[in-house]
N, C-alpha and C positions, 0 to 999 in steps of 0.2 A: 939422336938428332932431334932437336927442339925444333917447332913448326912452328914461324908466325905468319899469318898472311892478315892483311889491309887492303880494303875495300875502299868505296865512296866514306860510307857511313860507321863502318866496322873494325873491330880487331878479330882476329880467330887465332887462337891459340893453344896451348896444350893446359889441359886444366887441372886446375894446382889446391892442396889443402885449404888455403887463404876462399877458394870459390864454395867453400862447404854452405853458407849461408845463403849465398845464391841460391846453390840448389838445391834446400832446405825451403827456400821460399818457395820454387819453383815446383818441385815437386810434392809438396806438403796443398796445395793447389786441389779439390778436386774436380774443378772443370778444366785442368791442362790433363786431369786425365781419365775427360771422359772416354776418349775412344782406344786407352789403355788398358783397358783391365778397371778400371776403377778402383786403383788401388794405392792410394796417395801414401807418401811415407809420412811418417809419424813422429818423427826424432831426428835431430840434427846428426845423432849418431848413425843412423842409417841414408844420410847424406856422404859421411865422411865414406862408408863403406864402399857407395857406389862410385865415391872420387879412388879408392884404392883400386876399386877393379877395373876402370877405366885406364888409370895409372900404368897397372901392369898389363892390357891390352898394348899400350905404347911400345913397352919391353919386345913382347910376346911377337905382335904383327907389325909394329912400325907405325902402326895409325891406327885412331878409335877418336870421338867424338871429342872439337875441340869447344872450349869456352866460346861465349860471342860477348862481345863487349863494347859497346856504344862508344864511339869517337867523343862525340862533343859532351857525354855527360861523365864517360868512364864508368858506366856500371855494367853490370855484369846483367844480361837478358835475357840467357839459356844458354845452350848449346846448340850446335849442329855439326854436322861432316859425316865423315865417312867409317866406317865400321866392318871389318871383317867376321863375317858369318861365317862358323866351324862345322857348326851344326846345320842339320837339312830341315828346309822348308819346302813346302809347294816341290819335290824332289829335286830341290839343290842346295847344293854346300859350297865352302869353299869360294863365296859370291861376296863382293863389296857393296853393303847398303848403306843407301844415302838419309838420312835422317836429319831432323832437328827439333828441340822444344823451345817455346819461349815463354819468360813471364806474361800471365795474362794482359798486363799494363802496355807491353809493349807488340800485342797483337793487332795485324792492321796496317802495319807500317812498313811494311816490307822486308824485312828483315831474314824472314825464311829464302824469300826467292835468293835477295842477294846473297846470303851466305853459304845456301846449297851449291848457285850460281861458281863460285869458289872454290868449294867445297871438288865440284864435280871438276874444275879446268885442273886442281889440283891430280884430285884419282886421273885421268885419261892426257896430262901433260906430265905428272914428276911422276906417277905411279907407272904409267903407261898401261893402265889398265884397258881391257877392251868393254866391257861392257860394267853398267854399274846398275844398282837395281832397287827400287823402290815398293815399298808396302804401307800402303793406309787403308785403314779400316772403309769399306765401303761408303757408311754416311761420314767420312770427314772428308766433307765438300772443299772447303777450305785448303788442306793441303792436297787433295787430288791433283785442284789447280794449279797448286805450287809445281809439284812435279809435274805437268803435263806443260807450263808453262818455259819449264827447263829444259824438254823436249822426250823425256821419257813417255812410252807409248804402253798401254794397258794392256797387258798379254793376257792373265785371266785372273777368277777368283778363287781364291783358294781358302781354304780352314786354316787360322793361325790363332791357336789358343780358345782353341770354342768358339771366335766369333769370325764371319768374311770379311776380307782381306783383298783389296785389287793386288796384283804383284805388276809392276810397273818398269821397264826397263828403255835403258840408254844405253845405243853403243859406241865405241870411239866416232868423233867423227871425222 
């Protein structure tokens, strides 16, 4: 099942070989990833990789982070949505995180809110999910806002990869 959803300003959809450059741009970046690991990829070839395994996330769970793609220019500006976590964090698995990155250029402009915004009606109206769950690094102020402005509430902080982590959660409403 292919997902597209449109927004005011947005396309989100399922992200395809053709988006390798994008996200080659995007994550080739290293201030999209400072509060990542700091650990920018280095090759178009390690773009394509992470479109494969996104790819077969789709298969796998049904849903994994889709493209975001600007209405009036057509280009392509990160990702975001929704992702099913296998593995345990903060002692849970088995949880839908809500994420998203964007090119630096297009930071600012709303784009996270509105696409999470989507992202999330999608998980707890076609998913019927109950609860969906949020994690940003402590200092990224920035998207804390995002997701608190979505309505997700700060439960605690946890260790995620060496560094604090708020874990943030929404539940149906």
């Amino acid at each position: 099942m292919s997902v597209t959803i449109e927004t005011e300003r947005l396309i989100l959809r399922e992200l395809q070989e053709t988006d390798a450059q994008g996200m080659f741009d995007l994550d080739s970046d290293p201030a999209v990833h400072q509060f990542l690991g700091n650990k920018p990829v280095l090759t178009l070839e390690q773009s394509f990789a992470d479109l494969a395994y996104i790819q077969q996330q789709y298969i796998e769970n049904g849903i994994g982070r889709w493209a975001v793609i600007e209405k009036d220019s057509n280009q392509f500006v990160g990702w975001s949505g929704l992702k099913l976590i296998k593995e345990t964090y903060n002692n849970h698995f088995n949880y839908y995180d809500l994420g998203y990155r964007f090119i630096k250029k297009f930071w600012g402009k709303g784009y996270a809110t509105e696409s999470a915004q989507a992202s999330m009606k999608y998980g707890f109206d076609i998913l019927k999910l109950n609860e969906i769950i949020g994690i940003a690094h402590t200092e990224n102020i920035a998207s804390i806002k995002v997701l608190e402005k979505l309505g997700l509430q700060k439960i605690n902080i946890f260790d995620y990869h060496g560094r604090a982590h708020h874990w943030l959660k929404a539940e149906k409403p």
